[in-house]
Backbone bond lengths (Angstrom), bond angles and torsions (degrees), N, CA, C in turn:
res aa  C-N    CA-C-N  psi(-1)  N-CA   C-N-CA  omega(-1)  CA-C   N-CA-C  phi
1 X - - - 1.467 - - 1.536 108.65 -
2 X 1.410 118.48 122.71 1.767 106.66 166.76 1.076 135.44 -91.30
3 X 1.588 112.64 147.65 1.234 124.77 -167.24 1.473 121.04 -7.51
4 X 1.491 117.84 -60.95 1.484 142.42 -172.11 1.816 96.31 -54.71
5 X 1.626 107.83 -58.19 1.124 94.99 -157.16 1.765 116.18 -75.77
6 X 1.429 115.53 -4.27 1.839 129.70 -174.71 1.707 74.41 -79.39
7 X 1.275 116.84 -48.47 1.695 89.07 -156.07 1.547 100.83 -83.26
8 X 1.134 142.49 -33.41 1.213 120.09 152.29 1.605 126.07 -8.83
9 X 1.645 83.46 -69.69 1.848 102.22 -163.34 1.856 94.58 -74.54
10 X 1.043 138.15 -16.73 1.216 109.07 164.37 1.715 123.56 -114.96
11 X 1.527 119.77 29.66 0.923 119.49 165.99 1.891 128.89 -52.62
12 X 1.635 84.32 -42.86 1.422 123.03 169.07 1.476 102.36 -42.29
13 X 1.366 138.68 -52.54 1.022 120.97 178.17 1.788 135.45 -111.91
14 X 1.216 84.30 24.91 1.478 113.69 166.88 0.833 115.16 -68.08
15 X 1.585 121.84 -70.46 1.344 130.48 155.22 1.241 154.45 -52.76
16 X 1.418 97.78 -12.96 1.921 122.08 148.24 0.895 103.93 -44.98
17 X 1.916 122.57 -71.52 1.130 134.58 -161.73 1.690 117.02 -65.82
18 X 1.473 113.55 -49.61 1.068 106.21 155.24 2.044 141.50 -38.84
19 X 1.113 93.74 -43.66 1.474 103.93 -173.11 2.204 91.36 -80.24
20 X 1.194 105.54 -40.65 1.464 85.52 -167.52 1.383 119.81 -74.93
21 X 1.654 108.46 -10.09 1.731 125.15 176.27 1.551 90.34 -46.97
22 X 1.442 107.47 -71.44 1.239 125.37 -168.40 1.638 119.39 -38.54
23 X 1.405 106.01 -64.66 1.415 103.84 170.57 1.641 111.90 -51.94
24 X 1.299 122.20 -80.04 1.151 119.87 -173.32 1.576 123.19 -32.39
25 X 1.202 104.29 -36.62 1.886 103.83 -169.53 1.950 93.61 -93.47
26 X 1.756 113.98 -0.64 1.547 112.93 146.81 0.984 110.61 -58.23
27 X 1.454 115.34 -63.29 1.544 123.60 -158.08 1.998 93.24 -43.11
28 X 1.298 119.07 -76.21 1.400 130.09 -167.06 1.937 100.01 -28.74
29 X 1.394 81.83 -60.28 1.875 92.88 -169.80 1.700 114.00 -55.36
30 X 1.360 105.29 -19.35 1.949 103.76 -167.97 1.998 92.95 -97.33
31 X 1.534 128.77 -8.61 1.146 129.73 155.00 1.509 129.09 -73.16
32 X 1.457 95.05 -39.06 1.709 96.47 -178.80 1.474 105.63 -90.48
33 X 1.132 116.03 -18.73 1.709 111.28 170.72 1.821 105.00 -58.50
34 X 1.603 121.23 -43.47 0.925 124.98 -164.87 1.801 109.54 -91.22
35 X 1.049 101.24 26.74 1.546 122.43 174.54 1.528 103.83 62.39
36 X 1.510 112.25 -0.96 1.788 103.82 178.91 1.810 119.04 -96.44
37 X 1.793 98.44 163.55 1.041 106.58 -179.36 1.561 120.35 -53.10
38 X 1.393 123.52 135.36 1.462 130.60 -168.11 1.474 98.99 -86.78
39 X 1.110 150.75 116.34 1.388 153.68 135.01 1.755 110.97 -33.27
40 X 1.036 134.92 -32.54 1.458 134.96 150.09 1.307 136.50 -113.58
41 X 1.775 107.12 122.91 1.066 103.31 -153.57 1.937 125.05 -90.29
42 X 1.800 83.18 -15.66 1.268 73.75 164.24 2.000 99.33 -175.02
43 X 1.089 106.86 173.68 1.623 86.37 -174.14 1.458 93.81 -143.53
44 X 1.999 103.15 154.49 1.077 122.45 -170.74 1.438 111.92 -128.26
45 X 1.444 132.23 178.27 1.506 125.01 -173.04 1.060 84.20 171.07
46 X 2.283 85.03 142.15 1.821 97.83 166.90 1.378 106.74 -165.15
47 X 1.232 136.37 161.77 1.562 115.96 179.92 1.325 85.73 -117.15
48 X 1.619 90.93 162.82 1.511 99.75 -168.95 1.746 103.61 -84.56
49 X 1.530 119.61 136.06 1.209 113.99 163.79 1.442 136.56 -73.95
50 X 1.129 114.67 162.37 1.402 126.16 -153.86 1.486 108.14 -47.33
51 X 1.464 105.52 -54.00 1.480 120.30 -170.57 1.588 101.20 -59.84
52 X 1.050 132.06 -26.47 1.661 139.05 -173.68 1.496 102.12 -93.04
53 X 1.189 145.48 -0.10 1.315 141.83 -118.50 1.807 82.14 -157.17
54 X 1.289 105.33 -38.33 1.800 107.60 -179.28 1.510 114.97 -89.53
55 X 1.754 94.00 -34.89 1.311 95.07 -173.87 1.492 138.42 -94.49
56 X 2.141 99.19 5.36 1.122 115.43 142.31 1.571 132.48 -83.20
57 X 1.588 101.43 -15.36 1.212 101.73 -172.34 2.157 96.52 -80.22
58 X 0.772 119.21 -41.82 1.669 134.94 171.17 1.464 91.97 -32.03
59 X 1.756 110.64 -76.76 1.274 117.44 -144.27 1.976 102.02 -61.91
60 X 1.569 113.66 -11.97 1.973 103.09 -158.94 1.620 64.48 -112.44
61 X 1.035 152.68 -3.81 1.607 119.54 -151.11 1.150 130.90 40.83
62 X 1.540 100.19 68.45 1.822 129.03 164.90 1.191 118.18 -120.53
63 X 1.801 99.50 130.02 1.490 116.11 -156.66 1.341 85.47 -65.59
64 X 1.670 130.79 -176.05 1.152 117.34 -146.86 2.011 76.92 -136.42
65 X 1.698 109.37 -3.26 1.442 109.44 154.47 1.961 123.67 -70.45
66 X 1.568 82.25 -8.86 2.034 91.40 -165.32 1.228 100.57 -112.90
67 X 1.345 133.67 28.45 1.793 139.82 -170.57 1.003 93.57 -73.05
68 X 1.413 143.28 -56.81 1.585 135.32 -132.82 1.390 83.01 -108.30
69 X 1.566 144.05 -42.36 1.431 124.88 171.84 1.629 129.24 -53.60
70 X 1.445 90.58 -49.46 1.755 90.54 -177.88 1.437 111.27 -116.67
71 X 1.259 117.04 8.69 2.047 116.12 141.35 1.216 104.47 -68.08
72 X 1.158 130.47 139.98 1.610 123.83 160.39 1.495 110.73 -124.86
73 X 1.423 114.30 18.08 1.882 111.33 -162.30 2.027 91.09 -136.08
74 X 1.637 104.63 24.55 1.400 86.55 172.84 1.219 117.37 -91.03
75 X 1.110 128.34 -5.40 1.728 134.36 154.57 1.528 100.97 -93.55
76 X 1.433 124.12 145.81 1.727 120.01 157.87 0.985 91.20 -146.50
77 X 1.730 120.89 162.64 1.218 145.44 113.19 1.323 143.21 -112.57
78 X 1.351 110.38 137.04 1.821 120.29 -155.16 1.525 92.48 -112.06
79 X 1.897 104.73 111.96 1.375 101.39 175.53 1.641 100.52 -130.25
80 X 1.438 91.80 122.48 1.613 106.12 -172.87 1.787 114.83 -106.86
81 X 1.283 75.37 150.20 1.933 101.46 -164.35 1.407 111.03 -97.99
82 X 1.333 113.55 159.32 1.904 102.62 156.17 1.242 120.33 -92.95
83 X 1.531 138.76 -16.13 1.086 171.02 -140.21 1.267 117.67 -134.58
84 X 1.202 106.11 129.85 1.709 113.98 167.40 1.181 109.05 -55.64
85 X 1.020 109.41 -73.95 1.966 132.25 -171.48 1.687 92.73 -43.79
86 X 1.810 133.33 -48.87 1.303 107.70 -166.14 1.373 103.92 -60.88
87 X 1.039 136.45 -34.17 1.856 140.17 -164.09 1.874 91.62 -45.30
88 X 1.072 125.25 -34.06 1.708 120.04 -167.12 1.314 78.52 -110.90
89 X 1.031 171.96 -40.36 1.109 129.58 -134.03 2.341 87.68 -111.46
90 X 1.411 123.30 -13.49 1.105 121.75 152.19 1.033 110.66 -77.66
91 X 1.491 161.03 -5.36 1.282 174.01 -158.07 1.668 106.54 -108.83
92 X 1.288 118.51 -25.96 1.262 116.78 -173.24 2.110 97.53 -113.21
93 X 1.243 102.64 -48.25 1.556 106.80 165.62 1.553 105.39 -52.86
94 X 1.395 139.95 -27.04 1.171 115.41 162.17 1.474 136.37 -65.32
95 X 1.596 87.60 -45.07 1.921 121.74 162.29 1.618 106.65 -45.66
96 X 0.950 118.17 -17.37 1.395 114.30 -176.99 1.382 112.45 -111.64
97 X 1.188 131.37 4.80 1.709 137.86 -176.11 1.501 90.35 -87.99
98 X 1.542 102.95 128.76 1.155 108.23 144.04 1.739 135.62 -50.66
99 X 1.538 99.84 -39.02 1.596 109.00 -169.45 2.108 104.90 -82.58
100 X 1.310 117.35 16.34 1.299 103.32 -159.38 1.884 88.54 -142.90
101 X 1.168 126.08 95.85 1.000 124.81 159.95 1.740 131.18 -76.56
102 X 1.263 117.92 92.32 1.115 137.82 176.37 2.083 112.58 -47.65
103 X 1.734 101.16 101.48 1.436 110.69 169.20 1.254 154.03 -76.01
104 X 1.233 86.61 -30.11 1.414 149.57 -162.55 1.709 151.38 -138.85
105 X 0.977 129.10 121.23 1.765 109.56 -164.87 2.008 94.07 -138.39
106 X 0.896 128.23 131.73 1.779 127.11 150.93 1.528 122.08 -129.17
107 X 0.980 86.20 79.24 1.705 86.37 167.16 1.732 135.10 -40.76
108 X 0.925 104.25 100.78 1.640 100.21 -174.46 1.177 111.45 -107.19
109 X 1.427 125.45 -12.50 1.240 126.68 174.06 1.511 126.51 -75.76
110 X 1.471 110.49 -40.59 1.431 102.21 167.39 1.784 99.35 -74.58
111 X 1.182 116.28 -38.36 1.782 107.90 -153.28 1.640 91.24 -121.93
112 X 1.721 110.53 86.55 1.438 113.12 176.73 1.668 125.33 -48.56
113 X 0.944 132.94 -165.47 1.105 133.23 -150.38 2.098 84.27 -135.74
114 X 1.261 134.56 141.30 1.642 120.07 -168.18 1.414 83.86 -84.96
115 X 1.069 154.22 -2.45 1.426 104.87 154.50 1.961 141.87 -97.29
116 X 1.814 84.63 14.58 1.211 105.31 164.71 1.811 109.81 118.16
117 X 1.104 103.34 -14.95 1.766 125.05 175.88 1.839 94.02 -41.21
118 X 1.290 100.94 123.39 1.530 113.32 163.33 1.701 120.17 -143.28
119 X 1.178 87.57 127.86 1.769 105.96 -169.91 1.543 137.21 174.58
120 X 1.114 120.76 152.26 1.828 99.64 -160.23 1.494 94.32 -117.57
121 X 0.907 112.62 140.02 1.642 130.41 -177.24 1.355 106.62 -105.60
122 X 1.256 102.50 147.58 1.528 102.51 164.40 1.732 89.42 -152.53
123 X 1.557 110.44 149.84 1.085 136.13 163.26 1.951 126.83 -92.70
124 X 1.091 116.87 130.07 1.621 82.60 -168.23 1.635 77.83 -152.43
125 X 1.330 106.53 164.91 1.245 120.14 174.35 1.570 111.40 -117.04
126 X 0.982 126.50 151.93 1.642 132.82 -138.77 1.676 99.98 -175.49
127 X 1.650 104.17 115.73 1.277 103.17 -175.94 1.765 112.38 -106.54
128 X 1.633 116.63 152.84 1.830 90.63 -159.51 2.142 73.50 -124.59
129 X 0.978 118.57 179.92 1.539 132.97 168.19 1.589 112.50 -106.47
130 X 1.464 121.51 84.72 1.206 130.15 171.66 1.728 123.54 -66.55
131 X 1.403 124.83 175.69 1.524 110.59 -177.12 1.315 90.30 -75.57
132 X 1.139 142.22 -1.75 1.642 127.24 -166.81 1.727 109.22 -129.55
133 X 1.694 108.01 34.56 1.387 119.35 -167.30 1.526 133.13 92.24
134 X 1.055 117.71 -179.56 1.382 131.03 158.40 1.509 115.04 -43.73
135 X 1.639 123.86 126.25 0.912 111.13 153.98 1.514 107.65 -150.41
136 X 1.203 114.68 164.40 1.880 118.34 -149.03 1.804 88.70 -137.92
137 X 2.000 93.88 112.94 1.612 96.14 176.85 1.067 93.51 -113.76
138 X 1.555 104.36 -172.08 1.204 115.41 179.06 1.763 103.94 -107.31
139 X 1.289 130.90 133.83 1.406 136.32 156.96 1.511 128.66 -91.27
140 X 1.147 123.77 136.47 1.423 118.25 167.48 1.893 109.22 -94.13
141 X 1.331 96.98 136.33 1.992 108.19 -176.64 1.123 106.42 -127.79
142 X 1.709 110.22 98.30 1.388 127.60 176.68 1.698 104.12 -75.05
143 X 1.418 117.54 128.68 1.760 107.86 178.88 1.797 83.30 -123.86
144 X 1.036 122.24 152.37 1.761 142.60 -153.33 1.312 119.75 178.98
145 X 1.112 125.58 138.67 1.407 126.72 172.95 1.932 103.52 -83.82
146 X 1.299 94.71 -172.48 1.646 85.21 -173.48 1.477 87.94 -90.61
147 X 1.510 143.73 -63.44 1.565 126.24 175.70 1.345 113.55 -24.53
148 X 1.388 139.29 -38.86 1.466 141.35 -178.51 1.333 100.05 -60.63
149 X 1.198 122.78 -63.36 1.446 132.22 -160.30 1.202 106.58 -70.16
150 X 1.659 125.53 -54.81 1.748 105.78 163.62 1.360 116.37 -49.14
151 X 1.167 119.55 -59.83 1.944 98.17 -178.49 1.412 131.62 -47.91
152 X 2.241 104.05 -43.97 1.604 89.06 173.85 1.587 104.23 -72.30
153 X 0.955 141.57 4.92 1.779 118.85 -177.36 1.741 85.81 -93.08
154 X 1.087 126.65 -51.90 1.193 111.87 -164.18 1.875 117.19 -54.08
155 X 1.475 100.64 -26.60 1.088 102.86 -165.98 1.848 103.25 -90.77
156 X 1.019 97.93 -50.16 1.641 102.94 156.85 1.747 115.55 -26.50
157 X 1.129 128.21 -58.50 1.230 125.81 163.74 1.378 118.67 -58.90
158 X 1.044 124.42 -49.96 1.546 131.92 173.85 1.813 107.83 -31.25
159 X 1.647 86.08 -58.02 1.999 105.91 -160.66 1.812 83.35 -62.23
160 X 1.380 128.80 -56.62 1.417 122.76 -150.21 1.746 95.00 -70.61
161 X 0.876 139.08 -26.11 1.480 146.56 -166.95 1.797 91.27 -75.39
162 X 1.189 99.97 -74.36 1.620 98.58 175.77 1.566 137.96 -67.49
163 X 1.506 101.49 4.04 1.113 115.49 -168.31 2.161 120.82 43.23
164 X 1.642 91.45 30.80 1.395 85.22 169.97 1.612 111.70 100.78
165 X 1.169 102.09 13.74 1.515 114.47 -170.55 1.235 120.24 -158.52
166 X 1.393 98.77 71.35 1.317 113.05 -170.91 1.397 119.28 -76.10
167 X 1.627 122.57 157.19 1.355 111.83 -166.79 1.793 101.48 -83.56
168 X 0.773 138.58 178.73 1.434 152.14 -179.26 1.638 129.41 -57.39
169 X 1.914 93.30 -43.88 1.656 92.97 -179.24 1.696 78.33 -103.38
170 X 1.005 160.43 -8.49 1.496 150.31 167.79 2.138 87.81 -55.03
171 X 0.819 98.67 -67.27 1.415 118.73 -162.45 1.895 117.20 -38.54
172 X 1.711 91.16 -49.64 1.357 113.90 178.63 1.287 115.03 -77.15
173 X 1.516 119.52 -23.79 1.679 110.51 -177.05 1.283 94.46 -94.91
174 X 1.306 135.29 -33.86 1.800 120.93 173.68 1.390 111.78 -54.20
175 X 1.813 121.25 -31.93 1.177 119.39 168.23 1.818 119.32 -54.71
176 X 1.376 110.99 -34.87 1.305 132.17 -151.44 1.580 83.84 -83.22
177 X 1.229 112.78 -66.06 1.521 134.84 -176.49 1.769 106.88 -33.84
178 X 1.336 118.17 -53.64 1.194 139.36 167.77 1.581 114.87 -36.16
179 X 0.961 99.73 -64.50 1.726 117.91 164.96 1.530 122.29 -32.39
180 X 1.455 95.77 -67.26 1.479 104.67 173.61 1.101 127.10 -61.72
181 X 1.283 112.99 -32.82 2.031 121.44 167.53 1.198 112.02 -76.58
182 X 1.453 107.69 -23.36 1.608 95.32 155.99 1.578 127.71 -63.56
183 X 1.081 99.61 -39.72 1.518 127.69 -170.11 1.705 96.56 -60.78
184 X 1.180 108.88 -68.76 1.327 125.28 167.73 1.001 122.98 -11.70
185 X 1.703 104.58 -91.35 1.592 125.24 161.25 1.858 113.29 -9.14
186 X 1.652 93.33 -75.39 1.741 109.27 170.91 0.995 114.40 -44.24
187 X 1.301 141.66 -67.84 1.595 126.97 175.48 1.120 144.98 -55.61
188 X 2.007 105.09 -15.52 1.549 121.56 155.04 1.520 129.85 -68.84
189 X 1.870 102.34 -21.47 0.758 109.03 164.62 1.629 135.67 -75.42
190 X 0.802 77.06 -22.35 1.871 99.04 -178.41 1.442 99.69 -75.71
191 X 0.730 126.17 -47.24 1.904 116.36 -175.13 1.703 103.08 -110.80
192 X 1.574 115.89 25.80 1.664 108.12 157.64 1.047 122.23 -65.05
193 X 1.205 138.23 44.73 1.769 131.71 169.31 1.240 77.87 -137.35
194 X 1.572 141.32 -40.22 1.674 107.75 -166.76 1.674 100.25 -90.44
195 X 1.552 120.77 -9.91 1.721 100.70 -171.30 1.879 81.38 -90.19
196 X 0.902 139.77 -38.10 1.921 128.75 -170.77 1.792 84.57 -62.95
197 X 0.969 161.36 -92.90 1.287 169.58 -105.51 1.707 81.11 -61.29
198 X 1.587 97.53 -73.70 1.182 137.45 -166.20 2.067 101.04 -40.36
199 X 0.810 105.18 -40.33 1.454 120.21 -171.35 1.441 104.51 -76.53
200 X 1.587 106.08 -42.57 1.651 100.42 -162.35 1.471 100.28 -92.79
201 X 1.565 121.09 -17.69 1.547 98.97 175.13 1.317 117.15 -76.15
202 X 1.544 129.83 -21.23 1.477 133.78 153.53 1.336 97.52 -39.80
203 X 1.267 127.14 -81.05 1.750 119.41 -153.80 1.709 109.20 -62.27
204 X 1.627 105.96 -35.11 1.513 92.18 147.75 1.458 148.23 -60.52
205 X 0.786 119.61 -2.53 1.624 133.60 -179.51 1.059 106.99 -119.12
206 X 1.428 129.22 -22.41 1.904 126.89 165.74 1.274 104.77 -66.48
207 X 1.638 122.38 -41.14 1.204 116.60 177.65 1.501 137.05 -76.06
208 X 1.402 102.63 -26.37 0.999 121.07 172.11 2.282 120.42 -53.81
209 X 1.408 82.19 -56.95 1.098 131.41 164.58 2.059 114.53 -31.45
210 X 1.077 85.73 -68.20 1.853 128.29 165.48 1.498 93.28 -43.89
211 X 1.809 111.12 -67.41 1.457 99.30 -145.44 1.977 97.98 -91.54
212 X 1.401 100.03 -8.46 1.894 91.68 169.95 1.130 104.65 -70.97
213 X 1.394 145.79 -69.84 1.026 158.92 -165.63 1.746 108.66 -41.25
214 X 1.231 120.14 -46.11 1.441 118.67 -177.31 1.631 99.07 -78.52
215 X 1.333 118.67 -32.60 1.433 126.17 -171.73 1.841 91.50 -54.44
216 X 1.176 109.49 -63.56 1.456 136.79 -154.19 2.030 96.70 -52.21
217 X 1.150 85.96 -55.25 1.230 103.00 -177.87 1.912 112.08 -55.91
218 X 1.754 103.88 -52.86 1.182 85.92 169.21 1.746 149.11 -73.52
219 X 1.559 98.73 -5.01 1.051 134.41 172.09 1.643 108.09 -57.77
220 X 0.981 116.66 -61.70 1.539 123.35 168.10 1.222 139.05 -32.23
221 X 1.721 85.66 -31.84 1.650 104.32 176.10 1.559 107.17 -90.19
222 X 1.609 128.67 -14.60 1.277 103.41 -160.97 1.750 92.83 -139.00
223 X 1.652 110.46 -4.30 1.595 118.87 179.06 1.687 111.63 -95.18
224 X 1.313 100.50 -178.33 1.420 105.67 175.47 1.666 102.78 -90.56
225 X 1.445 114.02 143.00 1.475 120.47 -143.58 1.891 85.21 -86.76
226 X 1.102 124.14 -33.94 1.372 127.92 -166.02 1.649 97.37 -75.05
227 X 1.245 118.99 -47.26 1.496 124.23 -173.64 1.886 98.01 -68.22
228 X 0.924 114.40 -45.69 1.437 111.29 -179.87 1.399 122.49 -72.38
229 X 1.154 118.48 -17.90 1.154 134.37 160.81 1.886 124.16 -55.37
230 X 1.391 93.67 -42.21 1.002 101.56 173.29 1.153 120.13 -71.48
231 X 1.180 118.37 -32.16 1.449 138.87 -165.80 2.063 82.82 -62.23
232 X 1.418 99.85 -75.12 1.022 98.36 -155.72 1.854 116.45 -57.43
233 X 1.201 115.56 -12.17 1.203 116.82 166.37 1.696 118.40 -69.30
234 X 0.895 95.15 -28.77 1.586 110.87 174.36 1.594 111.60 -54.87
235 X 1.348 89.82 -49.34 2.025 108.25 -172.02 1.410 110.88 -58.88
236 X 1.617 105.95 -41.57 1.130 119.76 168.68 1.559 129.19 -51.12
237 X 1.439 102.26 -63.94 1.440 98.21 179.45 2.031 119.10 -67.40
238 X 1.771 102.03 -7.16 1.319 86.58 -161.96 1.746 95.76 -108.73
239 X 1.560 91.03 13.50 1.685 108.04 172.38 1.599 87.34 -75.99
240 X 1.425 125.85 -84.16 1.220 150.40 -153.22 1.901 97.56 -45.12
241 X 1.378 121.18 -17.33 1.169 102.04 179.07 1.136 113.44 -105.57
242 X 1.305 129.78 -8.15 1.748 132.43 141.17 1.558 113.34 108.95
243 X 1.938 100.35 12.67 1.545 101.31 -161.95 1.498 96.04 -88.84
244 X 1.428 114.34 143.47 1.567 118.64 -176.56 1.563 108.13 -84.79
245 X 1.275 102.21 -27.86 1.572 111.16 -156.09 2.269 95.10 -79.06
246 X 1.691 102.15 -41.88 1.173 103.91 168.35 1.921 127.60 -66.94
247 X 1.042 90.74 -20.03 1.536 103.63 -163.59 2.221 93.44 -86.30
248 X 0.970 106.84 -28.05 1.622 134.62 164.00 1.273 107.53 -42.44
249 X 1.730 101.84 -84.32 1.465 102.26 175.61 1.613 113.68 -66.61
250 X 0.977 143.23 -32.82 1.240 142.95 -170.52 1.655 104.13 -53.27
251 X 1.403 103.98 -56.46 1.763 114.16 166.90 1.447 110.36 -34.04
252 X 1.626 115.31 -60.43 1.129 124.47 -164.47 1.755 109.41 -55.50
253 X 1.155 111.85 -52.41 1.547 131.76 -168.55 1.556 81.99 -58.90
254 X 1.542 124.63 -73.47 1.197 116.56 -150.13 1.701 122.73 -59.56
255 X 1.793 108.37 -30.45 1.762 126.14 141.75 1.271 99.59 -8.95
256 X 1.690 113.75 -86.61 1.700 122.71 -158.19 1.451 117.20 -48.44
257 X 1.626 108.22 -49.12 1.442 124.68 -179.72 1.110 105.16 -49.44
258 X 1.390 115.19 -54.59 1.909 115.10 -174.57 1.430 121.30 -59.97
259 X 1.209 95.02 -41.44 1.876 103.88 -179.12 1.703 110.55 -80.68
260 X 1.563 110.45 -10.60 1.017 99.24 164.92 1.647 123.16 -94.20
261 X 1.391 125.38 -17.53 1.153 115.18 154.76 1.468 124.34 -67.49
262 X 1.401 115.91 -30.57 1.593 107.29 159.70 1.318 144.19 -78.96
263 X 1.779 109.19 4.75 0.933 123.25 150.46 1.654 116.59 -70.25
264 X 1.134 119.89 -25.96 1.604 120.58 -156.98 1.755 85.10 -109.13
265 X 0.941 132.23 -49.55 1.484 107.21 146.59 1.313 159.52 18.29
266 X 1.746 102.32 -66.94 0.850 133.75 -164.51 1.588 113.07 -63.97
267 X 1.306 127.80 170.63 1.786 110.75 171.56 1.620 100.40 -97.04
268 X 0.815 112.49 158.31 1.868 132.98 170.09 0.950 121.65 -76.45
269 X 1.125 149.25 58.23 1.425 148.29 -163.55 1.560 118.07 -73.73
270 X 1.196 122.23 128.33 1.747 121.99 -176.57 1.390 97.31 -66.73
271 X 1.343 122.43 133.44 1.520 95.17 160.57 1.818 116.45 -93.74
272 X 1.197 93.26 -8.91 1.814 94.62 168.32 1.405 139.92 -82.63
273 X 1.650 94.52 13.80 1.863 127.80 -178.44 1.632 69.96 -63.00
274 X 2.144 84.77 171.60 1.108 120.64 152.87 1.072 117.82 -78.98
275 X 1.329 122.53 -39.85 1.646 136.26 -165.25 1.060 119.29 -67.55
């Protein structure tokens, strides 16, 4: 096949991948806008290159006319969780898209893979609007926690180094390794209500944080620089004592102050002008 015509044939799924980056790392953004915990933590995408693309098709004996039928992983996306439990509960939010027809499912997470591989796949077909129409590929949707994803990348390098033939104690500590991210996984799970708690009063206090600081700032422009000053020394010390509930009201107070210089601001208008 030449050059021109592979990139043809995989433009098509460039733009799968592209458009679903987008949605998916929506999905994240329309949760944290709404101050809740994100079930995905972050998302990745890549199409497979050519040279990888031949040398799976080589290794099953696939005509290299039947790539896009019986490849199914030349588009992917890898969207990773902190949580066991999010992997299904993004697994079913995919199941529920209209735009993502689900082909396929392998569970690796309940039923590992023996050399320790854990992760849930889904296959889905996904149609994008090319200059030459509609066309409907197939994607691969890796869902993983982030412990999953360090081991398969680590191990992923391992397999390409050995070409698949790994030596024995290489072999046995990725097994061993496996274990512990299992282990892992389980014990994050076990205290997920205090690390999410834990997470969202950070993003509460960044924001919080966020909106004194611009307040403070605009103040400068329209307050007395000595009075605002104070203000901002204030922020400071009641930063340094770490209370959320104070740092809360402090926001609130500083709200009134602002809207009250932009009330006084404002122009005066007669209303008994002509104008």
């Amino acid at each position: 096949m030449e050059t021109r015509m592979w990139s043809e044939l995989l433009e098509p799924y460039k733009l799968a991948v592209d458009e679903l980056l987008v949605k998916f790392s929506h999905v994240k953004d329309q949760y944290n806008s709404r101050g809740e915990y994100s079930p995905i933590e972050s998302v990745l995408g890549r199409v497979k290159r050519i040279s990888s693309i031949l040398e799976k098709a080589q290794k099953k004996g696939i005509d290299l006319d039947d790539v896009e039928e019986k490849i199914e992983d030349i588009a992917g996306i890898r969207i990773i969780c902190q949580f066991t439990d999010d992997i299904y509960t993004v697994r079913d939010m995919i199941k529920n898209r209209s735009d993502c027809f689900v082909v396929e499912e392998k569970d690796y997470v309940t039923n590992a893979k023996q050399s320790g591989y854990r992760s849930y796949h889904l296959i889905i077909n996904y149609s994008v609007e090319t200059e030459y129409g509609a066309k409907t590929v197939k994607v691969e949707v890796q869902i993983r926690t982030l412990a999953m994803d360090f081991w398969a990348t680590i191990e992923h390098s391992l397999q390409y180094k050995y070409k698949g033939k790994l030596p024995v104690n290489v072999s046995q500590r990725l097994t061993n390794s496996a274990s512990a991210i299992l282990k892992l996984d389980e014990e994050m799970s076990a205290i997920r209500d205090e690390i999410v708690d834990a997470q969202n009063s950070f993003k509460i206090k960044a924001r919080i944080v966020s909106e004194i600081l611009n307040n403070i700032q605009n103040l400068y422009k329209v307050g007395n620089d000595r009075e605002v000053a104070k203000i901002q020394d204030e922020f400071y010390f009641i930063y340094e004592e770490g209370d959320l509930d104070t740092l809360e009201r402090f926001n609130r107070e500083l709200d009134h102050i602002v809207e009250g210089y932009h009330t006084q601001s404002l122009p005066n208008f007669d209303t008994g002008s002509n104008y």
